[in-house]
C-alpha positions as CSV (number, residue, x, y, z in Angstrom):
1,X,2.2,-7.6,-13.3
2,X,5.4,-6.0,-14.8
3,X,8.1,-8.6,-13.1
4,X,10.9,-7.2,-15.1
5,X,14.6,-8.8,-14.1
6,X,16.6,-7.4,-17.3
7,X,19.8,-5.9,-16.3
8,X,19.6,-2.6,-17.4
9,X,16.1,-2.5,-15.3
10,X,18.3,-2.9,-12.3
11,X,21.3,-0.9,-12.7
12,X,18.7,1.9,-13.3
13,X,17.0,1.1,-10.0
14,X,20.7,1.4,-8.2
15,X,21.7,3.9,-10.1
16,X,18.7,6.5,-9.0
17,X,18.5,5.2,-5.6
18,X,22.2,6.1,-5.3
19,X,20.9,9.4,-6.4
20,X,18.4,10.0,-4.5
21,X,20.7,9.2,-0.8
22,X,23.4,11.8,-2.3
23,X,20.1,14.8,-1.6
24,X,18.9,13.4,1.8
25,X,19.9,15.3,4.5
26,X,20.5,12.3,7.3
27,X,22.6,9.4,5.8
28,X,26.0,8.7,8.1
29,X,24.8,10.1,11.5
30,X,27.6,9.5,14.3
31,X,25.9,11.0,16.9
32,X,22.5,10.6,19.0
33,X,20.4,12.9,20.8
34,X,20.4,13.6,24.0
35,X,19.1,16.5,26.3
36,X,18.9,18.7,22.8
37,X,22.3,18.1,21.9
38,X,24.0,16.5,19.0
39,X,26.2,14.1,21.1
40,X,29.1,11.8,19.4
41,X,28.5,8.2,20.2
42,X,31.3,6.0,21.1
43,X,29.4,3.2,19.5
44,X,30.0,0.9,16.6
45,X,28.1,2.1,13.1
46,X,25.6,0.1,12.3
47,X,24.7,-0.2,8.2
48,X,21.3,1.6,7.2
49,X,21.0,-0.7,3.6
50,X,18.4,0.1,0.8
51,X,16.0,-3.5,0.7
52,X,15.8,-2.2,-3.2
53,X,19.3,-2.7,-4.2
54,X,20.9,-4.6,-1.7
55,X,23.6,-1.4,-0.9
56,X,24.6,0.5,1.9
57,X,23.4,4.2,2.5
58,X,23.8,5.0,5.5
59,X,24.6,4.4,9.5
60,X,24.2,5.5,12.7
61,X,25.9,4.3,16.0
62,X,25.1,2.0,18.4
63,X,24.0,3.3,21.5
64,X,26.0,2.2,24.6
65,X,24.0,1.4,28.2
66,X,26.0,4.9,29.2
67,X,24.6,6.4,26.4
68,X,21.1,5.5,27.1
69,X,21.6,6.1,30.7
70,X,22.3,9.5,29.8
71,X,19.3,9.5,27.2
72,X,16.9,8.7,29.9
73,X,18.7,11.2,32.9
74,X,18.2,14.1,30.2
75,X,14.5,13.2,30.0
76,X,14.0,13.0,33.9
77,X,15.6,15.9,33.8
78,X,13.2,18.2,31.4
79,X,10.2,16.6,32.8
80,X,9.6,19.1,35.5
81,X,9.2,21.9,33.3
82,X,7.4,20.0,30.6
83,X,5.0,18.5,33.2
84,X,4.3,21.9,34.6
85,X,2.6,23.4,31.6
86,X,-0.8,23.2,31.0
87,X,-2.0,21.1,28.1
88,X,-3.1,24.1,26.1
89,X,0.5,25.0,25.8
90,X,1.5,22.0,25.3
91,X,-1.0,20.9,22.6
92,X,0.3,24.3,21.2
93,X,3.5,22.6,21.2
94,X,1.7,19.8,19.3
95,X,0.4,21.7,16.4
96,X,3.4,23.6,15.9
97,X,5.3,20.6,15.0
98,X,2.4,18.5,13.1
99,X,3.1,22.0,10.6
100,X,6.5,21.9,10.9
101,X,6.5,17.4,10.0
102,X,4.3,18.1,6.9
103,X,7.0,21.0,5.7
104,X,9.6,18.2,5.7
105,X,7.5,16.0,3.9
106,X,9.1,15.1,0.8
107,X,13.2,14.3,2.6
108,X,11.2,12.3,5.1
109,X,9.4,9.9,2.7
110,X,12.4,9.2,0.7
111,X,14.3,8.6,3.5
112,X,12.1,6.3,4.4
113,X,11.8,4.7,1.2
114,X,15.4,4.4,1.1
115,X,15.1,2.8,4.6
116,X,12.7,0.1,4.2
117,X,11.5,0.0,0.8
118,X,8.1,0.8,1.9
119,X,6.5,2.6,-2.2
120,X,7.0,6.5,-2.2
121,X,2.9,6.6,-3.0
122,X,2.7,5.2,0.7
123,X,5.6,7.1,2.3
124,X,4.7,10.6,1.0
125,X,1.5,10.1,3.1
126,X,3.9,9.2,6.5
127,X,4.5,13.4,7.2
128,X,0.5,14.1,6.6
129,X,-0.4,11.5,8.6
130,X,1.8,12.1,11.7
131,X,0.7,15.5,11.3
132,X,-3.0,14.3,11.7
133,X,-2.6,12.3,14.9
134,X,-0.6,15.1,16.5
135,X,-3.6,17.4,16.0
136,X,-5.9,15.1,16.8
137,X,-3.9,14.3,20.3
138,X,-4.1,18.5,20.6
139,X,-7.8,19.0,20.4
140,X,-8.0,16.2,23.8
141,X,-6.0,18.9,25.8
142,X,-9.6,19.9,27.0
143,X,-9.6,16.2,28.8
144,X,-7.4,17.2,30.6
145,X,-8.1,20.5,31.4
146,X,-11.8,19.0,32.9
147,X,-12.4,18.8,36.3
148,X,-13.3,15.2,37.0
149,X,-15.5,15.2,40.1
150,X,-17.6,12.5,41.6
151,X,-19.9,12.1,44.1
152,X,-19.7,9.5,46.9
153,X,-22.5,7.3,46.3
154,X,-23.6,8.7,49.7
155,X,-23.8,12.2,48.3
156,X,-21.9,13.7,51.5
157,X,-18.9,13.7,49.7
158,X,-16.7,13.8,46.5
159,X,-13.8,12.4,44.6
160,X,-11.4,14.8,43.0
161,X,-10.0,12.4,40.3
162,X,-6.3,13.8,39.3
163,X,-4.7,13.1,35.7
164,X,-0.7,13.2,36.2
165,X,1.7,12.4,33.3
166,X,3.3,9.1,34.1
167,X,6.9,10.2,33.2
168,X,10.0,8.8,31.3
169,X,8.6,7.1,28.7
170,X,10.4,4.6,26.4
171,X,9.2,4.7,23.1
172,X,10.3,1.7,20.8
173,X,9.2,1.2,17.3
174,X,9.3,-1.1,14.4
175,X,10.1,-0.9,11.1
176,X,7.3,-0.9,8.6
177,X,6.0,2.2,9.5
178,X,8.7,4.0,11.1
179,X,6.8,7.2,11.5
180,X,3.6,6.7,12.1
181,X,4.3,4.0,14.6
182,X,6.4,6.3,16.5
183,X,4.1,9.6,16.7
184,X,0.6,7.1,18.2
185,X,3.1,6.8,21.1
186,X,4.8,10.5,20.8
187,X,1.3,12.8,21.0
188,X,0.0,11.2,23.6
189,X,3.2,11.3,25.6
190,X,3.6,15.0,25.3
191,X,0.0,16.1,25.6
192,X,0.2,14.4,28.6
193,X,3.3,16.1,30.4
194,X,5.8,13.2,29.8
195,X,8.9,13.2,28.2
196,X,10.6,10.2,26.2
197,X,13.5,8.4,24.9
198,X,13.1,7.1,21.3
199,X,14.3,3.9,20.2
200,X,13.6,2.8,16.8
201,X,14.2,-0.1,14.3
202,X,17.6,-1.0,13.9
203,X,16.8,-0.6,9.8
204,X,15.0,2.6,10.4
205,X,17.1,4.7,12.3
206,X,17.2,8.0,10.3
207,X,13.5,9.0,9.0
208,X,13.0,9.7,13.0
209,X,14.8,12.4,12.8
210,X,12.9,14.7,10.9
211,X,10.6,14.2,13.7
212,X,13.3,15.9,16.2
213,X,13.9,18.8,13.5
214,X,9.8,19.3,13.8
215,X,10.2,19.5,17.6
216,X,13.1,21.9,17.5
217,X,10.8,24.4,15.3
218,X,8.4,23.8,17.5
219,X,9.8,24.8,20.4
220,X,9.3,21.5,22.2
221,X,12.3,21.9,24.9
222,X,15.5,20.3,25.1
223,X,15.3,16.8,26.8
224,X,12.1,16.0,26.2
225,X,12.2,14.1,23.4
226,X,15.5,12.2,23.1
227,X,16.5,9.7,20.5
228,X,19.1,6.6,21.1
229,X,20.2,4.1,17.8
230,X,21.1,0.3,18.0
231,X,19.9,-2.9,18.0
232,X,18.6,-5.6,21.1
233,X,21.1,-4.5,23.2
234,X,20.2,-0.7,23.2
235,X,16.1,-1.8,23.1
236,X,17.0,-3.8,26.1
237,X,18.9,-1.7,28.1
238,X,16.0,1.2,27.5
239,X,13.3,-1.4,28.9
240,X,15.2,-2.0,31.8
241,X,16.4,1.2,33.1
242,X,15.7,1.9,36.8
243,X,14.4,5.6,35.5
244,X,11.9,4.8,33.0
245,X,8.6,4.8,34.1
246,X,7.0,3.0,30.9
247,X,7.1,0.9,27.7
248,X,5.6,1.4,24.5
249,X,6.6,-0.8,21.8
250,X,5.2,-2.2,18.3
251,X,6.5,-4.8,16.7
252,X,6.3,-9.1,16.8
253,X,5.3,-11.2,19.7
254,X,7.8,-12.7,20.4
255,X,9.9,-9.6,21.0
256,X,6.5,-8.2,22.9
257,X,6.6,-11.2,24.7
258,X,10.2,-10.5,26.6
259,X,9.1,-6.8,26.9
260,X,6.0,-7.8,28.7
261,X,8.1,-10.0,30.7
262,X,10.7,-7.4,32.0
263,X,8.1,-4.6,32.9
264,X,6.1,-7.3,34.8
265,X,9.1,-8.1,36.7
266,X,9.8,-4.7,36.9
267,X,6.2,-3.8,38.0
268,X,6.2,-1.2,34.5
269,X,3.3,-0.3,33.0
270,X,3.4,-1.2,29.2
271,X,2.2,-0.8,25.9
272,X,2.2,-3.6,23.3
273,X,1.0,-3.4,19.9
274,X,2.0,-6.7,18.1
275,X,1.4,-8.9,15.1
276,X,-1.6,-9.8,13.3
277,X,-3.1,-12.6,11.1
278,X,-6.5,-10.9,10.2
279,X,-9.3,-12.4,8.4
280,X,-11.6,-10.7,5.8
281,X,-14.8,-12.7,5.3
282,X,-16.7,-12.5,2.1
283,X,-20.5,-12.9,2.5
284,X,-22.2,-14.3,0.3
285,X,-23.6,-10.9,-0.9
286,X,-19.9,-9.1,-0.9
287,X,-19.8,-7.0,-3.8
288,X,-16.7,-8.5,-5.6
289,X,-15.9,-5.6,-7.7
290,X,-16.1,-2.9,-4.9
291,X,-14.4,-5.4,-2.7
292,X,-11.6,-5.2,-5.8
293,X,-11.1,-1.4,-5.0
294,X,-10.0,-1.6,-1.7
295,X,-8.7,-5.2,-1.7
296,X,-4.4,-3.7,-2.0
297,X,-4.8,-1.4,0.8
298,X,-7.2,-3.4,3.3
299,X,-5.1,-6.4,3.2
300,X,-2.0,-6.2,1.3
301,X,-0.9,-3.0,2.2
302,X,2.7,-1.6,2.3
303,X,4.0,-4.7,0.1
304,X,2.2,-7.0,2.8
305,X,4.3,-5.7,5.3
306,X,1.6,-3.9,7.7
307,X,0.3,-5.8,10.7
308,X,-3.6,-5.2,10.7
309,X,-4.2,-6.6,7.3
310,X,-6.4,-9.2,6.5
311,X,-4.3,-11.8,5.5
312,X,-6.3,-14.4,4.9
313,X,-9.7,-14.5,2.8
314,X,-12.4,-16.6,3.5
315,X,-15.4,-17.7,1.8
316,X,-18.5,-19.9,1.4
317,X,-18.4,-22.7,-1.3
318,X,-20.9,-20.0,-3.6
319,X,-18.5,-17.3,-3.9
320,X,-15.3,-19.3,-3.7
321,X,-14.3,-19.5,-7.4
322,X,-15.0,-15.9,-8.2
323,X,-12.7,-14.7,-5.2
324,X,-9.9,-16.7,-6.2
325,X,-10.2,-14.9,-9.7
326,X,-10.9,-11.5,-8.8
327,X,-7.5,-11.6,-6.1
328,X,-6.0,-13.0,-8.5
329,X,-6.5,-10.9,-11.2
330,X,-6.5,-7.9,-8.7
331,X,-2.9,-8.6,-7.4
332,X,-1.3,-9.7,-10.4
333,X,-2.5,-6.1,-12.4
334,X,-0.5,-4.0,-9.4
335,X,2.8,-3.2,-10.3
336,X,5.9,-4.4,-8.8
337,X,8.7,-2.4,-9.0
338,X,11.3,0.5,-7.8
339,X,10.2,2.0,-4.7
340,X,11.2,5.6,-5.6
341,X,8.2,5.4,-8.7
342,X,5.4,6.5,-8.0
343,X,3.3,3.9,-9.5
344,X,5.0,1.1,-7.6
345,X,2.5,-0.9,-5.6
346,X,4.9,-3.5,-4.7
347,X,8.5,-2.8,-3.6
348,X,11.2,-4.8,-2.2
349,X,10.4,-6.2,1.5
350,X,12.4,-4.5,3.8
351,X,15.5,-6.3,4.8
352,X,17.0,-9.6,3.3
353,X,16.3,-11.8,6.4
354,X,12.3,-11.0,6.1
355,X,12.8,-12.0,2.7
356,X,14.0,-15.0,3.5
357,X,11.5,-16.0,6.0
358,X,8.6,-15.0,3.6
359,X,10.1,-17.3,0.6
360,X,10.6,-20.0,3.6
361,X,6.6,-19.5,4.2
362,X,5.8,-19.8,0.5
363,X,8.1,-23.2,-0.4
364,X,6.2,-24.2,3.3
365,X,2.4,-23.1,2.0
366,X,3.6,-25.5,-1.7
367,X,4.7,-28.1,0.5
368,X,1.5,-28.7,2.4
369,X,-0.5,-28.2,-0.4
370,X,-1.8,-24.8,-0.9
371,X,-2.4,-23.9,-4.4
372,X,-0.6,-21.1,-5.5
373,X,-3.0,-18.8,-8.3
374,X,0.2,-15.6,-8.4
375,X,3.6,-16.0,-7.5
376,X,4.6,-19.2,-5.3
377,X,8.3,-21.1,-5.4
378,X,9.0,-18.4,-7.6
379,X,12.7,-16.3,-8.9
380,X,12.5,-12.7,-7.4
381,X,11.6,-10.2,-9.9
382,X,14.6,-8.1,-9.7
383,X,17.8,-9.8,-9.4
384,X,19.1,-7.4,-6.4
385,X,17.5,-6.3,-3.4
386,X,14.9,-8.0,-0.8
387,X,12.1,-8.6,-3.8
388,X,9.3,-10.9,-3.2
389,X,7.1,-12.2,-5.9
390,X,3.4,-11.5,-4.9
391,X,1.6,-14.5,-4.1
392,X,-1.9,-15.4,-4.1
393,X,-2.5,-19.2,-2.6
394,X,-6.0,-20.9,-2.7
395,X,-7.2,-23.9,-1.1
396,X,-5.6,-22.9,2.0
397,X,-6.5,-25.0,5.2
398,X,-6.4,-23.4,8.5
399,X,-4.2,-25.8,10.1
400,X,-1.4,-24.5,7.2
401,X,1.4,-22.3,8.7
402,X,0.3,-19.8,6.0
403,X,-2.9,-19.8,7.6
404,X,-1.8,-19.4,11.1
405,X,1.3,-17.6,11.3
406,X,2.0,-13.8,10.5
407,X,3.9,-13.8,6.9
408,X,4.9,-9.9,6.7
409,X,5.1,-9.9,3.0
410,X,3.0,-9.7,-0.1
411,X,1.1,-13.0,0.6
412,X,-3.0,-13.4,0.8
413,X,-4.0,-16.8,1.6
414,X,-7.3,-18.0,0.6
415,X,-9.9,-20.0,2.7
416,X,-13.0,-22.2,1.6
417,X,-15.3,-22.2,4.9
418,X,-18.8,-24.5,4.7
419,X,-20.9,-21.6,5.6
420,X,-20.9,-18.2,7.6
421,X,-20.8,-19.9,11.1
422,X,-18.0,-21.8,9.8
423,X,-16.0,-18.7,8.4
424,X,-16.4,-17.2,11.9
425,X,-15.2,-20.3,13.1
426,X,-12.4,-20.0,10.6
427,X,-11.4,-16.0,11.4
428,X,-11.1,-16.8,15.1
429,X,-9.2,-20.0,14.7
430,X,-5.8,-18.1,15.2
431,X,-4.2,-17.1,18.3
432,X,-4.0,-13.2,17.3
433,X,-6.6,-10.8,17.4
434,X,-5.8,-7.4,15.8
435,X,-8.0,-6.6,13.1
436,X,-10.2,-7.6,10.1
437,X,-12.9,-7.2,7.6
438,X,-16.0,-8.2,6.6
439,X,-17.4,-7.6,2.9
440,X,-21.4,-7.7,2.8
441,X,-23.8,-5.8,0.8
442,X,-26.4,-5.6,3.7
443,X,-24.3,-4.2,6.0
444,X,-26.5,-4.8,9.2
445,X,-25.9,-8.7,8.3
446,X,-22.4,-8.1,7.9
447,X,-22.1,-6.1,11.1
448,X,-23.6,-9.0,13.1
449,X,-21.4,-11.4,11.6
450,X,-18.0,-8.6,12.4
451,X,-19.2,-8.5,16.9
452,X,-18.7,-12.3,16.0
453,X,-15.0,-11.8,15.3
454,X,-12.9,-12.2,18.6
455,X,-10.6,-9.4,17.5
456,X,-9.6,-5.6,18.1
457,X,-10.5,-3.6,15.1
458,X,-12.6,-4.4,12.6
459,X,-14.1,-3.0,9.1
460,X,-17.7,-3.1,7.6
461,X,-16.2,-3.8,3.7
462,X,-12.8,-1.6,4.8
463,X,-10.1,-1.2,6.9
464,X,-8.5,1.9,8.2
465,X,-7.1,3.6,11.5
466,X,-9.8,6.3,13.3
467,X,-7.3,8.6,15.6
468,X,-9.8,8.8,17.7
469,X,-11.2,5.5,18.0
470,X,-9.1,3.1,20.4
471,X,-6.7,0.6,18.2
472,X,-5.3,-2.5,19.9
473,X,-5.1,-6.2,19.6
474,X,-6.1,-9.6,21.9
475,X,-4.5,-12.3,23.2
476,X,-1.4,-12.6,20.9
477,X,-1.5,-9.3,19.2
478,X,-1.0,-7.1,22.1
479,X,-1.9,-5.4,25.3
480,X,-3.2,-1.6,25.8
481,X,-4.6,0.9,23.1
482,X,-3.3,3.2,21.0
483,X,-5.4,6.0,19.8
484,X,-7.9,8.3,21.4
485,X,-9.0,9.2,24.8
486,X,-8.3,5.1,25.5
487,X,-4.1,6.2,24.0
488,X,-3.8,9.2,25.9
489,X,-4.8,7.5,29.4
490,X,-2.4,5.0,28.9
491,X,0.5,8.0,29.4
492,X,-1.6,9.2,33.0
493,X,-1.9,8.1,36.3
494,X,-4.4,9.0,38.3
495,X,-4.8,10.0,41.9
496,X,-7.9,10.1,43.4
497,X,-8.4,12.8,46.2
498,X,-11.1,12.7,48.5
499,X,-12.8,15.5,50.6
500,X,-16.1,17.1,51.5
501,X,-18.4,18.3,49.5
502,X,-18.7,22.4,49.8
């Protein structure tokens, strides 16, 4: 693992990152956008700061209740005419903008990078893969388009089952994938007729816009997608507007948690995609060295900071010794480094405060006892910026706060279980549910042992998001899907209309 902290290492690092902001096209934005305008805030800035360096590149305003009361009466207003077209033309609408995202690939994943520190090798993929789920969210316009139909059970008469957009939505995301996390909410939203305000992450407030640039091309109309900057206040206000008809928000629980409680006092439909502490159980059949291949992305992904990810590894007593070595080994040959390179597995986490509650998790996973194999109690290895050294723990206990809590950083905790039943035991000992893995060589076993593991999502020996597969957590991790027919429901209500059969 190169962990270099020499000077000159760093001043390079600032020096290119200063760079690189001086070419972007969105760095100190004073205005928000409302009703297809460029309107002047009368908010405070608020810093946008690179987590590699430490420095301020940016800002946007914060947005006042006015402002988002004006956000959210420009989207009521467009909705009429969006509504009113039919979902071929507006899955037209949809395609035209997944081309026009992927032509402003390259500005879009190094403002991102400079946003959150997330590598450039997973950024550049951000435009590609918005541009995906947009086209896959087109190619359901036929769902809609479907008459649904069905028979009274006494066969005299039918049920004309109507799909209508549910309206104003507010769209809030988080800031680890800033894109991505934005667009499962958008192309649902739009294919079905409703329009939005956007709220993202207070330290990922400009990378959005490229997404409004796409819509512009596109020819998506003014008002329908709107986009407000700030912090709690500005999130809170959205939530609670008297005009929005429903939520949709990714990010921690506990923030999920006061959402959930505002649209249930509020009687507001809502969509909550939350954290994660995922297990991966190795069988004892797992192919170690396959499992090795896909080990960085399936659950240390995006410098740890993603939310399915399986966290924590667990294993019977038979393959314990070789695991530890192989993630060891594994994790300490990735390279940790500046964002911007493009061999860079492991940048900076993305803001100093989540770098200080994933060192507080580390001292806490020394403290009770976990043995660290990587990393640990350990300096930074850059001397500026939100840097985390990678750390691989073994001898974990499921009672740890390592174990049980969601880190959010480049962490994999390591679990000796007696047996199978015991590692199932072990997976489902923690109160989320999102996703998780498990590595067999005879798959059929290791399917068996994965309808075992109370969770949303999980992989047969990998991990990855299927647009049109339903994605969604239990208990702790969220309510509602993402994704899919299941995703595109969640933005329609239906109205069921009865009469005679002809």
């Amino acid at each position: 693992m190169n962990t270099l902290r020499e000077t000159d290492a760093a001043a390079r690092m600032r020096e290119r990152h200063r760079s690189a902001a001086t070419r972007l096209p969105y760095a100190d934005v004073t205005t928000l956008r409302i009703g297809g305008e460029e309107v002047r805030s009368t908010g405070d800035a608020l810093p946008v700061t690179d987590p590699a360096t430490g420095e301020q590149w940016g800002s946007v305003p914060e947005a006042s209740p006015a402002e988002v009361d004006a956000a959210v009466r420009a989207a009521r207003a467009a909705f009429g005419d969006w509504s009113s077209r039919t979902p071929a033309e507006r899955a037209g609408a949809l395609r035209r903008m997944a081309d026009a995202i992927e032509r402003r690939s390259e500005a879009l994943a190094r403002t991102n990078t400079l946003e959150n520190g997330s590598p450039i090798a997973e950024t550049s993929g951000a435009a590609g893969n918005a541009a995906s789920i947009l086209r896959v969210f087109a190619g359901l316009s036929t769902f809609l388009e479907e008459p649904d139909i069905r028979p009274f059970p006494g066969g005299a008469n039918e049920t004309l089952v109507a799909r209508d957009p549910v309206g104003v939505c507010a769209l809030i995301a988080p800031w680890n994938f800033p894109i991505n996390l934005v667009v499962i909410k958008l192309a649902p939203a739009l294919l079905a007729g409703c329009t939005v305000v956007i709220k993202p992450a207070s330290p990922t407030p400009l990378s959005v816009r490229f997404l409004l640039d796409a819509a512009d091309e596109a020819g998506i109309p003014p008002g329908v997608i709107n986009l407000v900057t700030g912090g709690a206040a500005t999130g809170d206000a959205l939530v609670r507007h008297p005009d929005v008809d429903k939520v949709a928000f990714t990010g921690s629980t506990p923030v999920g948690r006061r959402i959930a409680a505002a649209c249930g006092e509020l009687l507001r439909p809502v969509t909550l995609e939350l954290g994660g502490k995922s297990a991966a159980i190795v069988l004892p059949d797992a192919d170690l060295d396959a499992m090795s291949a896909v080990l960085l992305r399936s659950c240390i992904r995006n410098t740890g900071q993603t939310c399915y990810i399986s966290t924590r590894l667990i294993a019977t007593p038979e393959r314990y010794d070789a695991l530890v070595s192989m993630v060891t080994a594994t994790v300490g040959a990735a390279r940790v480094g500046d964002p911007l390179d493009a061999t860079t597995v492991f940048g900076p986490v993305a803001t100093a405060a989540q770098r200080d509650t994933v060192r507080g998790l580390i001292r806490a996973g020394v403290a009770e006892g976990a043995r660290p194999t990587l990393g640990g109690d350990v300096d930074p290895p850059f001397e500026i910026g939100s840097f985390v050294a990678p750390t691989v723990f073994a001898d974990v206990r499921p009672d740890m706060r390592i174990a049980q809590e969601e880190v959010f950083g480049p962490v994999l905790t390591i679990l000796r279980a007696r047996d199978v039943d015991d590692a199932i035991a072990i997976a489902n000992s923690t109160r989320f549910g999102l996703g998780g893995i498990v590595f067999g060589a005879d798959e059929d076993a290791a399917l068996q042992v994965a309808r075992r593991i109370d969770t949303g999502s999980i992989g047969i020996n990998f991990f990855a998001s299927n647009h049109v597969a339903p994605f969604g957590g239990r208990h702790d991790s969220g309510l509602g899907l993402e994704y899919g027919i299941e995703g595109l429901s969640a933005y329609l209500t239906p109205q069921s209309v009865h009469r005679r059969r002809r």
